[in-house]
N, C-alpha and C positions, 0 to 999 in steps of 0.2 A: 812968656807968662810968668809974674812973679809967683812967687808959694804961697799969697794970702788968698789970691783969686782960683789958684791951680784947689787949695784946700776946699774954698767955697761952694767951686765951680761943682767939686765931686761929692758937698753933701746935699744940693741940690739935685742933681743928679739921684742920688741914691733915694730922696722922697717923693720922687715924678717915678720911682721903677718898680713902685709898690705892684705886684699879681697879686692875680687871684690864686684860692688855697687850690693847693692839690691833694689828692684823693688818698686818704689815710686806710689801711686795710688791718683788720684785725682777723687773726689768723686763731681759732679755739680747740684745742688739746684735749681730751678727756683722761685723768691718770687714776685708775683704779688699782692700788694695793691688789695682789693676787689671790683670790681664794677669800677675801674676806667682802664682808657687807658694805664697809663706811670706808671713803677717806676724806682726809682732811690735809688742803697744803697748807703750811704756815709760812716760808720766806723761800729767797731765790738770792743765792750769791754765787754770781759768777755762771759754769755751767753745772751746781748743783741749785737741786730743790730739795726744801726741808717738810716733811709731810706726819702726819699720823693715822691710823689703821685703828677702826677701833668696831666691834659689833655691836650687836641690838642694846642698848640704853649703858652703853661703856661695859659690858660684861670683861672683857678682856681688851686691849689693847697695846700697841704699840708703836715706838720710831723709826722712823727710814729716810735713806736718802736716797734721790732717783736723782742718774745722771748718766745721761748716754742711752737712756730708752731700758737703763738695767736698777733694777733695786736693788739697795742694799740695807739689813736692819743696822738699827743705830739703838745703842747703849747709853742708853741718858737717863742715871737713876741715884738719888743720894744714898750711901752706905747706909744709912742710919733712917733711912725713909720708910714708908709704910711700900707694900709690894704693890699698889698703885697711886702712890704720890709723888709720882715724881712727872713733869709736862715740859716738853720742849717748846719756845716760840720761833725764837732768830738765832741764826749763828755769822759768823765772821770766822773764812779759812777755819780753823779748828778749835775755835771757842763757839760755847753754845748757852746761851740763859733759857733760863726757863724758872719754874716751881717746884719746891718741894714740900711735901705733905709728913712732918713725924709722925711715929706712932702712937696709939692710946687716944682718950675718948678729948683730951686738953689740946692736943695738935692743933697747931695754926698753920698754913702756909708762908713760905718761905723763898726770897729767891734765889735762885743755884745759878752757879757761872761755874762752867765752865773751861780750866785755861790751862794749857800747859799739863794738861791728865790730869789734873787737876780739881776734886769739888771744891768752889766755896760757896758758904750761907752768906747771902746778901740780907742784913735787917739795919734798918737806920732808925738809929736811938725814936723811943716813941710809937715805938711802929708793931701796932695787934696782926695786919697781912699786910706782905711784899710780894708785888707780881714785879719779875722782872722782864721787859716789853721788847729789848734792841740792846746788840751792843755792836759798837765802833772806834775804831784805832784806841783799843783799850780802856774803855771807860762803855758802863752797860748804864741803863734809862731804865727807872720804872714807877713804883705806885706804892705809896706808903696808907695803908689804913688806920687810923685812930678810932677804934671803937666808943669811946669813951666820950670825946670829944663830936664826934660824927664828921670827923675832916677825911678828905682822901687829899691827898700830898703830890706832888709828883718828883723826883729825884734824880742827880746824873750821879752816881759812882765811880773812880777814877783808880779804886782797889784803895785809897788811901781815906779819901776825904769825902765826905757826900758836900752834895751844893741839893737845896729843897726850893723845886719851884711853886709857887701858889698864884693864881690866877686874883688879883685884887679882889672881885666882885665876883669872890665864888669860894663856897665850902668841899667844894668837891671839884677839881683838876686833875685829870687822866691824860695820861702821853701815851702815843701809842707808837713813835718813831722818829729816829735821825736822822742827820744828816749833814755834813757838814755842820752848820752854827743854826740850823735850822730843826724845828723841832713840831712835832704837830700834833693832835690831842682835842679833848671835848672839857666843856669848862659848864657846870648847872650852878646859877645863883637859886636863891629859897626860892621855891614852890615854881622855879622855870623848868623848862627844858634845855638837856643840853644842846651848848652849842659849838662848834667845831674850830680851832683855832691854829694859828701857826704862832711859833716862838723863837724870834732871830733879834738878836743884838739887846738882850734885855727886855724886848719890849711883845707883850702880846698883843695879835691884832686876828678880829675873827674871821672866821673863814664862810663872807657870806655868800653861796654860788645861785646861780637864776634857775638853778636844774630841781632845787627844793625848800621849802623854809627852812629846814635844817639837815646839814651834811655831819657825817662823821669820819675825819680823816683816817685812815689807820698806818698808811705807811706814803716815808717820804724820799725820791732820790732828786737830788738839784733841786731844779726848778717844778719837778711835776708831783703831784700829790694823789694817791689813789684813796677811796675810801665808799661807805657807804650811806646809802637813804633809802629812805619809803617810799617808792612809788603811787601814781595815782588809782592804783590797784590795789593799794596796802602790801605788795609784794617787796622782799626785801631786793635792792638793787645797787650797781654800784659805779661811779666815777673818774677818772680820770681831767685831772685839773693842769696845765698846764705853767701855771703862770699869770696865762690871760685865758684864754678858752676851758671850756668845760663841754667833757664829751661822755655821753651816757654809754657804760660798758652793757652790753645788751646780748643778750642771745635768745630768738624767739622760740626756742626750742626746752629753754628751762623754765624753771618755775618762780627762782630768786636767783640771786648769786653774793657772793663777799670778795670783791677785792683784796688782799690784807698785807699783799706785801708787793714792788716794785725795782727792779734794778735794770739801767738801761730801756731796752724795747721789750724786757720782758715781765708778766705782770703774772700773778700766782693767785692763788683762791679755791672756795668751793661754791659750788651749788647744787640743788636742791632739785630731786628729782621724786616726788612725793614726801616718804619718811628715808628716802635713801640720800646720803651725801657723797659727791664727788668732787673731786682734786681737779682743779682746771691750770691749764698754762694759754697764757694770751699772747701771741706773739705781734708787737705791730706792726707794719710796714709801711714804705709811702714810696708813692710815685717817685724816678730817681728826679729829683730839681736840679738843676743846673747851677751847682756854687757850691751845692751842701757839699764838703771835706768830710764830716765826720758822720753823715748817713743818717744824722736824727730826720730829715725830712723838713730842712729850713734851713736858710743862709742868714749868721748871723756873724756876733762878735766873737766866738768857738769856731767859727771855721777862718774867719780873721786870725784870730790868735796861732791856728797850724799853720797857716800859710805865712804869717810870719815870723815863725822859728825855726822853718822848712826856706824861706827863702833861697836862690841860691847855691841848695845842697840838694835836694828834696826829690826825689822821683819816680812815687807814687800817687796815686787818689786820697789816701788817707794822709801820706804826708802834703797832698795840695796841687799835687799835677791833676788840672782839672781838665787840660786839654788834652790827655794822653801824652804828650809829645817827650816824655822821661826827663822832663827836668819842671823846677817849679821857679815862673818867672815873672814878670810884669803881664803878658797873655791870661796866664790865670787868675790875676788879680783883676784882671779886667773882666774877667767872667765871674766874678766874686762881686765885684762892684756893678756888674749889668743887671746881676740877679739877690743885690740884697732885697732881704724882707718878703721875699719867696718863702713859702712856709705851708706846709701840711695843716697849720691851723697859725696865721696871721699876727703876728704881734705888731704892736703898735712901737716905732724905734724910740727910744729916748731920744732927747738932746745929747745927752753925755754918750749916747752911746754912737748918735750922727756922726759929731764931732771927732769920739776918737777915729772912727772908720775914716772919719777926712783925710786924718794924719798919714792914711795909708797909702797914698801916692805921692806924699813927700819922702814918707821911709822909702819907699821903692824907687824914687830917683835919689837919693842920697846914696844908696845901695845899704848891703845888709852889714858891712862894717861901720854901721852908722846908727845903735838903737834909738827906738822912740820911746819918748817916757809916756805913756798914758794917767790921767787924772784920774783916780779916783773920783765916784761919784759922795 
């Protein structure tokens, strides 16, 4: 068989082997600060979670991190701040943004980075409040207010240089998270409502989902988007976006919930148990599919990708031995190609994406001292 027809043969193949989804399990934590009333989580990196503790109408409060089922408080407050102006959002390993509040009756908010032990005031020229919303590989996200003018601004800071994003057909543009070149946020033209938007390669495009007229993204990792809306009960509630699918984060036992931040399979928040708030962790899980390398719960061009830099060398699951058998070889490409587009929630393949998966059993009889250049889409 030549290799035009060996290529063809197997993306045919791959569009006849479309399954049905497997069964997505969301697993719900309750994380209660010790001894006090409220909590509240804010992000999740890695295996910390970033939270705050605060009682009845903010009377007192403060930061912590929970990791490994143990708390520990956390020191996040500007020198020069008021004794309660200073708010943590997201951190990155041991950088932390947030706000700070000076003192006296003229204070504006301000936003704090954390770096290096380090405070600094984040304010871009023009700017009456700075909330700072995310930071990553160096460079924090946030929100510029112009009182003056009535604009809200949104901004990536890189400790040197700001860049200001403004949504075309909108006075008001709010980010609420990164990620990669991916950015996500709510955008209100005059006398609208807002609407929910993602921001990749220059260009905004909104974020319309079938689960409400209007979403509010708040936080982004790759491909999936978590965030919130109104229920048909005016209840506040919240989502998980995929890419392609959209899944309502639910639990019949609460009253609302906020999504607000996402890394990996795990998803952080609160909700609402009358006037009381609670810190939630959502763990996902998925049936094990037959293909999936890296355990999202679908076989895609990510478990392609392990399996072909693992070729050869490889042998484990994670690095691509899908058959147990301790080494990673044409068998488990074969189980990789029997079960693309198997998926906890179904994606529809590209062309671009058919096509390079075709390549894949040309690389594997060439062998692995033979790379394949894939095309950009």
């Amino acid at each position: 068989m030549n290799c035009r027809s060996s290529i063809f043969g197997f993306v045919f193949a791959i569009v006849a082997s479309q399954q049905s989804a497997e069964a997505m399990t969301i697993t719900w934590t309750t994380i209660d600060y010790p001894n006090v009333l409220n909590t509240q989580l804010t992000a999740v990196s890695g295996d910390r979670v970033m939270g705050l503790w605060f009682t009845e109408n903010y009377g007192e409060y403060g930061h912590f991190i929970f990791e490994n089922g143990v708390f520990s408080p956390l020191d996040f407050a500007h020198p020069e701040g008021s004794k309660r102006g200073s708010t943590a959002w997201r951190f990155e390993g041991d950088e932390i943004v947030g706000n700070w509040l000076g003192d006296g009756p003229d204070a504006t908010l301000r936003g704090l980075w954390l770096r290096e032990g380090e405070y600094e005031s984040v304010v871009p020229p023009d700017s009456d409040e700075t909330y700072l919303v995310d930071v990553l590989d160096g460079k924090v996200l946030g929100n510029s207010y112009d009182f003056a003018e009535q604009v809200s601004t949104a901004f990536i800071f890189d400790g040197q240089q700001y860049t200001m994003l403004r949504h075309s057909d909108s006075r008001f543009t709010v980010v609420e998270g990164f990620s990669g070149n991916r950015i996500v946020g709510s955008y209100r033209s005059d006398g609208s409502l807002f609407r929910g938007f993602v921001y990749e390669n220059g260009e905004f495009s909104s974020l319309d989902l079938p689960i409400a007229d209007r979403v509010r993204p708040l936080a982004v990792d790759g491909n999936n988007i978590v965030g919130e809306f109104v229920d048909t009960d005016g209840l506040l509630a919240s989502f998980l976006f995929d890419g392609t699918n959209t899944t309502e984060l639910r639990n019949e036992d609460w009253m609302g919930m906020r999504a607000v931040d996402i890394e990996g399979n795990t998803i952080v928040g609160t909700y609402f148990d009358g006037p009381v708030v609670h810190g939630f962790i959502a763990t996902i899980s998925f049936d094990d599919v037959a293909g999936d390398v890296n355990g999202d719960g679908k076989v895609d061009l990510n478990d392609f990708g392990i399996l072909k830099a693992n070729f050869g060398k490889g042998a484990t699951r994670a690095e691509g031995d899908l058959n147990s058998d301790g080494k990673v070889d044409l068998s488990d490409f074969g189980m990789l190609k029997a079960h693309f587009g198997t998926a906890a929630t179904v994606p529809e393949p590209s062309t671009v994406a058919l096509l390079a998966l075709g390549t894949l059993l040309l690389f594997a009889r060439r062998g692995p001292g033979a790379p394949v250049r894939l095309v950009p889409a």
